[in-house]
PDB file of N, CA, C and O in Angstrom:
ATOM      1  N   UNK A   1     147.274 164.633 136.432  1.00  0.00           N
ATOM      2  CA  UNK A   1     145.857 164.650 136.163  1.00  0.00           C
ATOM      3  C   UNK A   1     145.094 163.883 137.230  1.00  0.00           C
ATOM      4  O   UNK A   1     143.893 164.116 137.362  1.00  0.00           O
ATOM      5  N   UNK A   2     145.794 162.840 138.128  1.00  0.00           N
ATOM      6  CA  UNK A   2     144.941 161.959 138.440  1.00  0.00           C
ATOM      7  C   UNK A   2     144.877 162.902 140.198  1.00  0.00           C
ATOM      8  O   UNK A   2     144.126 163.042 141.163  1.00  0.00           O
ATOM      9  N   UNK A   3     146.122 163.303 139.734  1.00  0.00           N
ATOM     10  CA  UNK A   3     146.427 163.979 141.688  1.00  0.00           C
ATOM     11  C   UNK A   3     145.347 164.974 142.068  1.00  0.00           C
ATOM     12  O   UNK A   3     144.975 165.244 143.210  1.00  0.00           O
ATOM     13  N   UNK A   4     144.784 165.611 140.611  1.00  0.00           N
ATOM     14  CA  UNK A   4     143.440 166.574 141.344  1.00  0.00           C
ATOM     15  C   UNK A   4     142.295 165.946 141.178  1.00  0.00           C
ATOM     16  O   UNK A   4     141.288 166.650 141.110  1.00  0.00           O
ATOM     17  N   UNK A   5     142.172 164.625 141.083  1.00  0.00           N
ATOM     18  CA  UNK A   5     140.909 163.990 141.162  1.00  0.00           C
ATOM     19  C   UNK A   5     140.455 163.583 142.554  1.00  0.00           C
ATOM     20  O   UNK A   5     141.240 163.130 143.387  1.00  0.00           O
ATOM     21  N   UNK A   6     138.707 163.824 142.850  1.00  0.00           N
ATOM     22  CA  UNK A   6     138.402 163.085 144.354  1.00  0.00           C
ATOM     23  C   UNK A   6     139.245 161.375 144.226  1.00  0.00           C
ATOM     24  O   UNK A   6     139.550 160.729 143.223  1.00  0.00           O
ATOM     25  N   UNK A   7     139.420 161.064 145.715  1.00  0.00           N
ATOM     26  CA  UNK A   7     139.408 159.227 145.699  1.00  0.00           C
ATOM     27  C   UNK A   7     138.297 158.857 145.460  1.00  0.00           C
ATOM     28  O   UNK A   7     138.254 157.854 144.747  1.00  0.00           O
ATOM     29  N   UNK A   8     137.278 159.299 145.799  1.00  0.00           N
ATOM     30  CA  UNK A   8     135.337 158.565 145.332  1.00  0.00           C
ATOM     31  C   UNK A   8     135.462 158.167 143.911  1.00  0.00           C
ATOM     32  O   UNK A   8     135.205 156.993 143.646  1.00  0.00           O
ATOM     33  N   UNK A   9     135.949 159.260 142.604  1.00  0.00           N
ATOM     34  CA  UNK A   9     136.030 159.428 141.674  1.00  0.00           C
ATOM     35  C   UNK A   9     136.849 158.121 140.609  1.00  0.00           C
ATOM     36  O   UNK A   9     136.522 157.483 139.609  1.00  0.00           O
ATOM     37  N   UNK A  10     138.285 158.216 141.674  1.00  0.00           N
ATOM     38  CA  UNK A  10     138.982 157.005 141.548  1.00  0.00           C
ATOM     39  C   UNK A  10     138.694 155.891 141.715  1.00  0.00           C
ATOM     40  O   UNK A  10     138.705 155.051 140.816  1.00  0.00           O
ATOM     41  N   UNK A  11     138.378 155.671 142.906  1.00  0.00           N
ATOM     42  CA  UNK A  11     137.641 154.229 143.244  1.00  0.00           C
ATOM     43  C   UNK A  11     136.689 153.818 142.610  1.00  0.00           C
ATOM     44  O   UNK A  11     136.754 152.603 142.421  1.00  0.00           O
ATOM     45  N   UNK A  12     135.350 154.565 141.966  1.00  0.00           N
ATOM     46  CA  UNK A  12     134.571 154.462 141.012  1.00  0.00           C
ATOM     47  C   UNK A  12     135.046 154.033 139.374  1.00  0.00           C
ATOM     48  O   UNK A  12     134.303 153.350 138.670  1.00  0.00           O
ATOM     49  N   UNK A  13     136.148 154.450 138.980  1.00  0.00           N
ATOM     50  CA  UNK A  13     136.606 154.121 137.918  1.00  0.00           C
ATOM     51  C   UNK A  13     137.302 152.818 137.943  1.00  0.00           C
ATOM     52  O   UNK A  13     137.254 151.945 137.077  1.00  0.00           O
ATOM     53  N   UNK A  14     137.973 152.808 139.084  1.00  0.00           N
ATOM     54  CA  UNK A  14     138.481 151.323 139.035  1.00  0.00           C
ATOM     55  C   UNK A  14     137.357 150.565 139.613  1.00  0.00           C
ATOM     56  O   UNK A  14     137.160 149.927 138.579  1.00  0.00           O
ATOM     57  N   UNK A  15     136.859 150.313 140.059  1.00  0.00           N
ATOM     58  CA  UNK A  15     135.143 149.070 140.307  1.00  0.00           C
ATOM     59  C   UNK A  15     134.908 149.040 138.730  1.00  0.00           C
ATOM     60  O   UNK A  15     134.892 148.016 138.047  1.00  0.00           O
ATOM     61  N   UNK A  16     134.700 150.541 138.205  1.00  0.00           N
ATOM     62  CA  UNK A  16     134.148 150.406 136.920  1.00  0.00           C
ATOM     63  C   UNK A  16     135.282 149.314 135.896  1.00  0.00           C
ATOM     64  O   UNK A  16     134.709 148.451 135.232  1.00  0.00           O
ATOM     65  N   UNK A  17     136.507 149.373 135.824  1.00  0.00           N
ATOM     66  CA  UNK A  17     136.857 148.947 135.405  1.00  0.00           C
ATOM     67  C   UNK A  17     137.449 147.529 135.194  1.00  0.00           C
ATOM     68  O   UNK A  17     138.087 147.102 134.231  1.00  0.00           O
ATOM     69  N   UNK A  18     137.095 146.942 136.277  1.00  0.00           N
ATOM     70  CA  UNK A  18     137.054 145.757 136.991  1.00  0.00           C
ATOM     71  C   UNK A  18     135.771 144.873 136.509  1.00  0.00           C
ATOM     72  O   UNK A  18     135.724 143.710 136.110  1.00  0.00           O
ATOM     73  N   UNK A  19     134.624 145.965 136.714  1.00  0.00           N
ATOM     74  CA  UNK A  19     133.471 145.320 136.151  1.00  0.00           C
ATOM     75  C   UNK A  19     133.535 144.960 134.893  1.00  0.00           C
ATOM     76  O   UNK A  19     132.760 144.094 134.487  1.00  0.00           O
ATOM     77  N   UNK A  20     134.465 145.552 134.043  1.00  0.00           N
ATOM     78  CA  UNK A  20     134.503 145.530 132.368  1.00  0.00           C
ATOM     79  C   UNK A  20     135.629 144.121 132.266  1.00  0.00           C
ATOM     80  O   UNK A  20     135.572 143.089 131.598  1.00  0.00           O
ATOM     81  N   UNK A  21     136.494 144.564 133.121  1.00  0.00           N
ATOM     82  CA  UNK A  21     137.679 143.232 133.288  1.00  0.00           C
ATOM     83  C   UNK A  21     136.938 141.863 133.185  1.00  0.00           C
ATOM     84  O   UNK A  21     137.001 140.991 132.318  1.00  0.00           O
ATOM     85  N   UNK A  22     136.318 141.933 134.172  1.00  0.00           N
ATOM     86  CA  UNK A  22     135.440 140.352 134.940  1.00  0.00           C
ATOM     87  C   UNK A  22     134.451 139.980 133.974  1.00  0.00           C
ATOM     88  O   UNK A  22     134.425 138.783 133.687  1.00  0.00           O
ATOM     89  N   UNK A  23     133.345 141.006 133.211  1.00  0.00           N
ATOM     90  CA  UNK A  23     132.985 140.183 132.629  1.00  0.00           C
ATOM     91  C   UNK A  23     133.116 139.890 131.112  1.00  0.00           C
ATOM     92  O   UNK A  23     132.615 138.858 130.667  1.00  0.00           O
ATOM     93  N   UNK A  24     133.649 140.598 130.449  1.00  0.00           N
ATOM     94  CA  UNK A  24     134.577 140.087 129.242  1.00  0.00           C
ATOM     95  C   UNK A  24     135.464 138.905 129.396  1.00  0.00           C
ATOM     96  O   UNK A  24     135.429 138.028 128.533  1.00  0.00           O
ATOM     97  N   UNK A  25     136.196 138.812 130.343  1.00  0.00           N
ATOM     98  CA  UNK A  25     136.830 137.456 130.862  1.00  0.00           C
ATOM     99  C   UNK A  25     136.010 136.109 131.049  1.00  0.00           C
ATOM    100  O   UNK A  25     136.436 134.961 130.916  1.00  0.00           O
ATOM    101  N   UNK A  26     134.398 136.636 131.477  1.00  0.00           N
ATOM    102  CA  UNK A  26     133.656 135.611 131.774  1.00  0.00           C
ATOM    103  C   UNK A  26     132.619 135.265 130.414  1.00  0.00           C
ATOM    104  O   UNK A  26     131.829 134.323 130.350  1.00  0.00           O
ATOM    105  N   UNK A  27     132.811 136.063 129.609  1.00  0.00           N
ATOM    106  CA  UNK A  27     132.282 135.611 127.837  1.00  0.00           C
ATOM    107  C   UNK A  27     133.502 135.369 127.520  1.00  0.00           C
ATOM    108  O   UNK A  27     133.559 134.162 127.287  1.00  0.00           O
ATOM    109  N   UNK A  28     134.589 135.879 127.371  1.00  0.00           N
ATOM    110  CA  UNK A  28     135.512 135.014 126.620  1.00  0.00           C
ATOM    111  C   UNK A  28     135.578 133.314 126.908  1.00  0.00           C
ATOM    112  O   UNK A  28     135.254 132.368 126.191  1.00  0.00           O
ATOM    113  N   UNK A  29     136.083 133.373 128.127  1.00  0.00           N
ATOM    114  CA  UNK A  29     136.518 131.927 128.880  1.00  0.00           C
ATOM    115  C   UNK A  29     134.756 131.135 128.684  1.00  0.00           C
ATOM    116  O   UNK A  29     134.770 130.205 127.878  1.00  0.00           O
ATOM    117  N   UNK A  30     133.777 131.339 129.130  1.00  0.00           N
ATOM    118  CA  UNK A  30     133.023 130.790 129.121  1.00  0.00           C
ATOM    119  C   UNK A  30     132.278 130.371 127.857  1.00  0.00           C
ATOM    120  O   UNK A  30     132.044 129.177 127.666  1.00  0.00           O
ATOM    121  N   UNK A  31     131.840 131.445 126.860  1.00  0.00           N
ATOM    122  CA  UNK A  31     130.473 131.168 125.689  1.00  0.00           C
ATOM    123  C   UNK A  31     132.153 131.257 124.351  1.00  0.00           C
ATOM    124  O   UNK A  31     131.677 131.493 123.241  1.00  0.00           O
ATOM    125  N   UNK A  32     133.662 131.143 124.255  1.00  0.00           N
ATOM    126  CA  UNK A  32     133.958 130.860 123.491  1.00  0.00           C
ATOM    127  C   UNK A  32     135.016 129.548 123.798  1.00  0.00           C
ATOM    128  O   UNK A  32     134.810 128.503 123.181  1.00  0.00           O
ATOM    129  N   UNK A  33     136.020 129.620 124.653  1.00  0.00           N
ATOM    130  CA  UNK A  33     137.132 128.934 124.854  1.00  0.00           C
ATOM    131  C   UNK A  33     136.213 127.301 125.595  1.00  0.00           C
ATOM    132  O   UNK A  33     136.609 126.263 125.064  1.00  0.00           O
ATOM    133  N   UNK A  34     135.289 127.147 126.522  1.00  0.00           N
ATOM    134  CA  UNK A  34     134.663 126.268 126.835  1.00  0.00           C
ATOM    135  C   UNK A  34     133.770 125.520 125.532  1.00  0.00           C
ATOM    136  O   UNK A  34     133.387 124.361 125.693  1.00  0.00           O
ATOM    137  N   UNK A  35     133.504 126.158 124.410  1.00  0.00           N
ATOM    138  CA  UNK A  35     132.821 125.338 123.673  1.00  0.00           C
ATOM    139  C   UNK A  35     133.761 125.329 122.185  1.00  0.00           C
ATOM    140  O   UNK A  35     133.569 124.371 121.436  1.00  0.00           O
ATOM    141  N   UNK A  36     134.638 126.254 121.823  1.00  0.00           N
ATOM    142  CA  UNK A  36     135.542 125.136 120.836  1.00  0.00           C
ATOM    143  C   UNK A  36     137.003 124.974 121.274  1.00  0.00           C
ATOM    144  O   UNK A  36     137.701 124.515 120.370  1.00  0.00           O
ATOM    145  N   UNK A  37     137.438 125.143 122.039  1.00  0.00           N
ATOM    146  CA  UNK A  37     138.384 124.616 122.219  1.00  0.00           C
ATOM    147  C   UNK A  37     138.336 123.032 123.079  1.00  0.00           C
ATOM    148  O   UNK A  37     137.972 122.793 124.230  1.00  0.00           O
ATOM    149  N   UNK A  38     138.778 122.249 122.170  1.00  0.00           N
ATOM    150  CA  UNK A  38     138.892 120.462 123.030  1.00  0.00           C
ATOM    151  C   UNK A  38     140.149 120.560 123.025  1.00  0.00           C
ATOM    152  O   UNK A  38     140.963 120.941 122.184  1.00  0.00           O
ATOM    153  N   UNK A  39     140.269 119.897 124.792  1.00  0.00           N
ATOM    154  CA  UNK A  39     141.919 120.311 125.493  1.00  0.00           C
ATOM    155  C   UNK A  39     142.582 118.670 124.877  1.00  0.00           C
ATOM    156  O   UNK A  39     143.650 118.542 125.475  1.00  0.00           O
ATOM    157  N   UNK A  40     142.450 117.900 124.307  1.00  0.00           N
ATOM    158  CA  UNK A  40     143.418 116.966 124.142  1.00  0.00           C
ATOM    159  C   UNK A  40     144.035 116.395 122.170  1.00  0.00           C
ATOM    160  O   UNK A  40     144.822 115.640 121.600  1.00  0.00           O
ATOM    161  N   UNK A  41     142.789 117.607 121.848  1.00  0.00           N
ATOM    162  CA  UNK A  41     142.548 117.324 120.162  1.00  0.00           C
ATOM    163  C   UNK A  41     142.641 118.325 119.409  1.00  0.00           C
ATOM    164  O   UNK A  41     141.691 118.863 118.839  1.00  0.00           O
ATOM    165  N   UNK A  42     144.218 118.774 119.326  1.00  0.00           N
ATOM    166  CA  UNK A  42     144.023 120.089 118.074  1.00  0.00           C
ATOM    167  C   UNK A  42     143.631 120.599 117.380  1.00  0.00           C
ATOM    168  O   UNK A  42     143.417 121.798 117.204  1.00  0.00           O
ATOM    169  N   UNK A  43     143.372 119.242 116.553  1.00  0.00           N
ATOM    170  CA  UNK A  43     142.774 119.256 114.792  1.00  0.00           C
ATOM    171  C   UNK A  43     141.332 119.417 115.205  1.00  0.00           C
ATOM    172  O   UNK A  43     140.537 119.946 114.430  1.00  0.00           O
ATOM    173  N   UNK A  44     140.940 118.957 116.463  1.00  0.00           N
ATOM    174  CA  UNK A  44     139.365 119.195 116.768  1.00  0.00           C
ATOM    175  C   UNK A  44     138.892 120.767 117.083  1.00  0.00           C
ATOM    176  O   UNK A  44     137.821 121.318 116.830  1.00  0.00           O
ATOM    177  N   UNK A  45     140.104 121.281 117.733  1.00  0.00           N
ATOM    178  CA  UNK A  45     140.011 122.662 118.143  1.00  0.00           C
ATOM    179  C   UNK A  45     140.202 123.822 116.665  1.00  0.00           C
ATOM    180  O   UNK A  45     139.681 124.935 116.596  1.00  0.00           O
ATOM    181  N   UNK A  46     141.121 123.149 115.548  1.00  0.00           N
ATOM    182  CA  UNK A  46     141.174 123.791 114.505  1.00  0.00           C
ATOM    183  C   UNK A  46     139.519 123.576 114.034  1.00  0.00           C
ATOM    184  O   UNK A  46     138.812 124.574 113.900  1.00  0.00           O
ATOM    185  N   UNK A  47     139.047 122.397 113.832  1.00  0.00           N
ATOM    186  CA  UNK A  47     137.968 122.559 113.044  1.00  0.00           C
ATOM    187  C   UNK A  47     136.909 123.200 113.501  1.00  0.00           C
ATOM    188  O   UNK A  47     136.173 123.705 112.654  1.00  0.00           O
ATOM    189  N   UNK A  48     136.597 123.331 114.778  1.00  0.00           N
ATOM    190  CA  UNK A  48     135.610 123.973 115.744  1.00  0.00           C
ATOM    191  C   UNK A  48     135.775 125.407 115.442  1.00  0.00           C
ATOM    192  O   UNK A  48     134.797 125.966 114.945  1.00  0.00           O
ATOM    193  N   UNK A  49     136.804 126.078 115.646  1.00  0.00           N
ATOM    194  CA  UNK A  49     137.637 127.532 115.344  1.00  0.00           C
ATOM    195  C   UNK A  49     136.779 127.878 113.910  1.00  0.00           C
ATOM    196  O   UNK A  49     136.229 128.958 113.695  1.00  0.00           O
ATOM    197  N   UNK A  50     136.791 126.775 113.031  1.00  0.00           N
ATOM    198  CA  UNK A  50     137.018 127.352 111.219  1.00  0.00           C
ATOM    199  C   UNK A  50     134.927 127.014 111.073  1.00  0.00           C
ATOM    200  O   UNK A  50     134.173 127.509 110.235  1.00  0.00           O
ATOM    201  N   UNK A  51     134.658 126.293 111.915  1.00  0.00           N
ATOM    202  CA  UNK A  51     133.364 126.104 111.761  1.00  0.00           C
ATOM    203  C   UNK A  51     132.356 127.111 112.584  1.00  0.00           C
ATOM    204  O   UNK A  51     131.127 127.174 112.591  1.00  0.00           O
ATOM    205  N   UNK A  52     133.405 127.911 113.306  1.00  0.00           N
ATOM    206  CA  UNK A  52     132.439 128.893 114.354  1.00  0.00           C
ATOM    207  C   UNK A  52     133.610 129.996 114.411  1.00  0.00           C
ATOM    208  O   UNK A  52     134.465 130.029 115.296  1.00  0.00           O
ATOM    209  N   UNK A  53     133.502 131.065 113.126  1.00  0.00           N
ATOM    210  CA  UNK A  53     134.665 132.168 113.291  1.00  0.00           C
ATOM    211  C   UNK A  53     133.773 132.883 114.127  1.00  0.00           C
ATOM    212  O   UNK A  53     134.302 132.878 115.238  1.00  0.00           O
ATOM    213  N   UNK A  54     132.719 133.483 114.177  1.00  0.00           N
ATOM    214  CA  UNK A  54     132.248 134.980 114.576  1.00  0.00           C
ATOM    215  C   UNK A  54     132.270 134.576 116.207  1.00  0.00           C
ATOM    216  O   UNK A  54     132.568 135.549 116.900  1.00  0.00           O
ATOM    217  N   UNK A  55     132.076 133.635 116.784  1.00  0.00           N
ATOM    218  CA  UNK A  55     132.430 133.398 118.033  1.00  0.00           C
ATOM    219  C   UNK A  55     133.901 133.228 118.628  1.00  0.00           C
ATOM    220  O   UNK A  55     134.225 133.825 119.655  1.00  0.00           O
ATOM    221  N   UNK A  56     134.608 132.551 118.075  1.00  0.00           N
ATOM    222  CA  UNK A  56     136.163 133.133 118.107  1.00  0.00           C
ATOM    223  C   UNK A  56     136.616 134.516 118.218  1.00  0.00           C
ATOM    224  O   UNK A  56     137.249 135.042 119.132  1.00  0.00           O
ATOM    225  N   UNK A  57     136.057 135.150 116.818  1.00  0.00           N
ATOM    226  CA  UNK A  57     136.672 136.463 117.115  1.00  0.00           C
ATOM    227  C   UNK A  57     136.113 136.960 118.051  1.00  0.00           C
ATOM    228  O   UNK A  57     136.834 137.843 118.515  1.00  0.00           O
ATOM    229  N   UNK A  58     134.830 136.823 118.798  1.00  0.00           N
ATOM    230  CA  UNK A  58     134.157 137.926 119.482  1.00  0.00           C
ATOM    231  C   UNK A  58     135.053 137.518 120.860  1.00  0.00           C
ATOM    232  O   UNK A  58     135.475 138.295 121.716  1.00  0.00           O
ATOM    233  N   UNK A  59     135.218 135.951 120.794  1.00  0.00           N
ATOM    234  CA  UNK A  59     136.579 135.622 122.118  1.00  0.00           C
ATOM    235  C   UNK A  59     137.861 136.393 122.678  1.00  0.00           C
ATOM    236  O   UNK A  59     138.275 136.595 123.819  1.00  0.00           O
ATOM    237  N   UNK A  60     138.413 136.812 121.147  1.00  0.00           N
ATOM    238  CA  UNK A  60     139.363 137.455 120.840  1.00  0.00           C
ATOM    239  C   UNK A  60     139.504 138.895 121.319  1.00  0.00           C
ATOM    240  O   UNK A  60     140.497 139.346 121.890  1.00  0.00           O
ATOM    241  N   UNK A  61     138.238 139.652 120.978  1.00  0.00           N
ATOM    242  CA  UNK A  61     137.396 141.005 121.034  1.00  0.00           C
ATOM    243  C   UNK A  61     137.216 140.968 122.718  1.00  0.00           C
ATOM    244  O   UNK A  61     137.330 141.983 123.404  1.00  0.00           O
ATOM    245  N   UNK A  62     136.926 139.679 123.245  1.00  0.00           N
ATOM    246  CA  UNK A  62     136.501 140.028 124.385  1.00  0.00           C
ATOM    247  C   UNK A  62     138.075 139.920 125.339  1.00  0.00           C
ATOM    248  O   UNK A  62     137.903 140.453 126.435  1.00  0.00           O
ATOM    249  N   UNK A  63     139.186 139.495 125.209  1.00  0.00           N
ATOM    250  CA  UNK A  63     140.701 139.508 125.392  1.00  0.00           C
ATOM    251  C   UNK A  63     141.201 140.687 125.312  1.00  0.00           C
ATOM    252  O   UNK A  63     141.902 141.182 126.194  1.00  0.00           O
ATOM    253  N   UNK A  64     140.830 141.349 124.054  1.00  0.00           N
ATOM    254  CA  UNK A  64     141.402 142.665 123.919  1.00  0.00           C
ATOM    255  C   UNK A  64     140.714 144.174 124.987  1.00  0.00           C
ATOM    256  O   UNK A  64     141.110 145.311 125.246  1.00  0.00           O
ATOM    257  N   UNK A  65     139.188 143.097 125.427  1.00  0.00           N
ATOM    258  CA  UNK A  65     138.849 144.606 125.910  1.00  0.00           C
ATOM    259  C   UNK A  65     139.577 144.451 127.204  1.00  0.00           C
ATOM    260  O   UNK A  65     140.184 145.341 127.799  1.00  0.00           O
ATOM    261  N   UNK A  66     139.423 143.092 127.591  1.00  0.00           N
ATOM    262  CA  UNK A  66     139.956 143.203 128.956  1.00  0.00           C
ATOM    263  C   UNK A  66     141.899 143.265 129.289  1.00  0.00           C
ATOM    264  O   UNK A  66     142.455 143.232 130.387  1.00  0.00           O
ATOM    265  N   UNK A  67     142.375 143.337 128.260  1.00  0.00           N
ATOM    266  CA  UNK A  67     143.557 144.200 128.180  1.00  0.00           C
ATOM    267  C   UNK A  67     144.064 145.482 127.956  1.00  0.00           C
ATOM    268  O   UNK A  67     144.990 146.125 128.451  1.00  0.00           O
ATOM    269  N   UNK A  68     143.101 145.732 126.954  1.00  0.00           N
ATOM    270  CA  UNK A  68     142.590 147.542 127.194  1.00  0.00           C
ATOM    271  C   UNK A  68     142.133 148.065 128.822  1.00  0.00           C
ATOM    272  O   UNK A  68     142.470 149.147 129.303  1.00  0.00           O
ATOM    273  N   UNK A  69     141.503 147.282 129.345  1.00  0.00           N
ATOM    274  CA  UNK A  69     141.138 147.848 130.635  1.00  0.00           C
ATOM    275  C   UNK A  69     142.104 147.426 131.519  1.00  0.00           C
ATOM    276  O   UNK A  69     142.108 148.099 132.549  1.00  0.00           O
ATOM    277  N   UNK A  70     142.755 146.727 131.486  1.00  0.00           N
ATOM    278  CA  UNK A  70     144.275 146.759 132.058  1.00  0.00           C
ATOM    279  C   UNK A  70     144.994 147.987 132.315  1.00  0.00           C
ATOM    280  O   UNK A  70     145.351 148.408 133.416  1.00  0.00           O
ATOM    281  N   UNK A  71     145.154 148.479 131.263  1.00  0.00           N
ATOM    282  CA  UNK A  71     146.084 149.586 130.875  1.00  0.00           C
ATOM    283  C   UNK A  71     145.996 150.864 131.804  1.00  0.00           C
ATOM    284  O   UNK A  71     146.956 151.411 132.347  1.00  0.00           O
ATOM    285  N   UNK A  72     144.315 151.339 131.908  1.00  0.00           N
ATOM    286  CA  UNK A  72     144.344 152.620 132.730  1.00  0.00           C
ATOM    287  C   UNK A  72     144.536 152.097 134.377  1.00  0.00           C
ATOM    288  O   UNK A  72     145.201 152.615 135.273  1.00  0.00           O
ATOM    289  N   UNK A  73     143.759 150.980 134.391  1.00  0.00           N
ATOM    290  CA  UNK A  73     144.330 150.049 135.975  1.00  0.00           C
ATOM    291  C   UNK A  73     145.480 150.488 136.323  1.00  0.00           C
ATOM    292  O   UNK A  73     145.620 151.412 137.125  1.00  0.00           O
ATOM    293  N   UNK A  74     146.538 149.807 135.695  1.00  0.00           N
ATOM    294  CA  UNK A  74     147.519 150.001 135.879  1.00  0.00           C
ATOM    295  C   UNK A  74     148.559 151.129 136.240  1.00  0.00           C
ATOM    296  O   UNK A  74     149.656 150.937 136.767  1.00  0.00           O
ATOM    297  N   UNK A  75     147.761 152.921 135.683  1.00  0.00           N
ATOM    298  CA  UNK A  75     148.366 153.359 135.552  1.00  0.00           C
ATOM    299  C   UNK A  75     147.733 154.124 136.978  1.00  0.00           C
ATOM    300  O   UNK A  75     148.437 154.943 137.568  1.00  0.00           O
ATOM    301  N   UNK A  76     146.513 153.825 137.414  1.00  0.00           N
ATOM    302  CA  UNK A  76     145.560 154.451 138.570  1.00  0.00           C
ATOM    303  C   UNK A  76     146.353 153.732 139.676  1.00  0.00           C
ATOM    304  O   UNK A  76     146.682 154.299 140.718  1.00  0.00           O
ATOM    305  N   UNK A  77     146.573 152.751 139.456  1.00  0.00           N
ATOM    306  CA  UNK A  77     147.975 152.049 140.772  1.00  0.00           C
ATOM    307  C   UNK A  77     148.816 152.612 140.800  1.00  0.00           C
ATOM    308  O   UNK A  77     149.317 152.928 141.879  1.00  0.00           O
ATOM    309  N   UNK A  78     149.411 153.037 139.461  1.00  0.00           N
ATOM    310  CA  UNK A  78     150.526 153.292 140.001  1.00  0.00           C
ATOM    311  C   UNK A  78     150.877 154.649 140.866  1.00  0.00           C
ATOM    312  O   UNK A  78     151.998 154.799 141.351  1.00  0.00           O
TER     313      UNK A  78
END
């Protein structure tokens, strides 16, 4: 499928998908893991977690997309 595609076509999908990579990575890591996770205090990171779920999960949400977009990456390399 991919062998009768233009390279313009290709290269466009992977930028595109890169763009989806980078910034899901940059809401996860940044607006969830930087504000409840404290790197030396577990029980602080548990209570932060249980006091702010919908931002966690959306952390979580934002992990999964950028492992979903892994997947076709991966397969456009290969």
């Amino acid at each position: 499928m991919i062998e009768n595609t233009s390279p313009q076509k290709i290269v466009k999908a992977v930028g595109v998908l890169y763009l989806i990579i980078i910034l899901a990575g940059v809401v996860g890591e940044t607006f969830v893991r930087n504000r409840l996770v404290v790197s030396v205090d577990a029980t602080g990171t548990a209570s932060n977690i249980r006091a702010s779920k919908l931002p966690w999960r959306m952390g979580i949400a934002s992990d999964l997309v950028m492992h979903i977009g892994d997947v076709p990456l991966m397969v456009i390399f290969y």
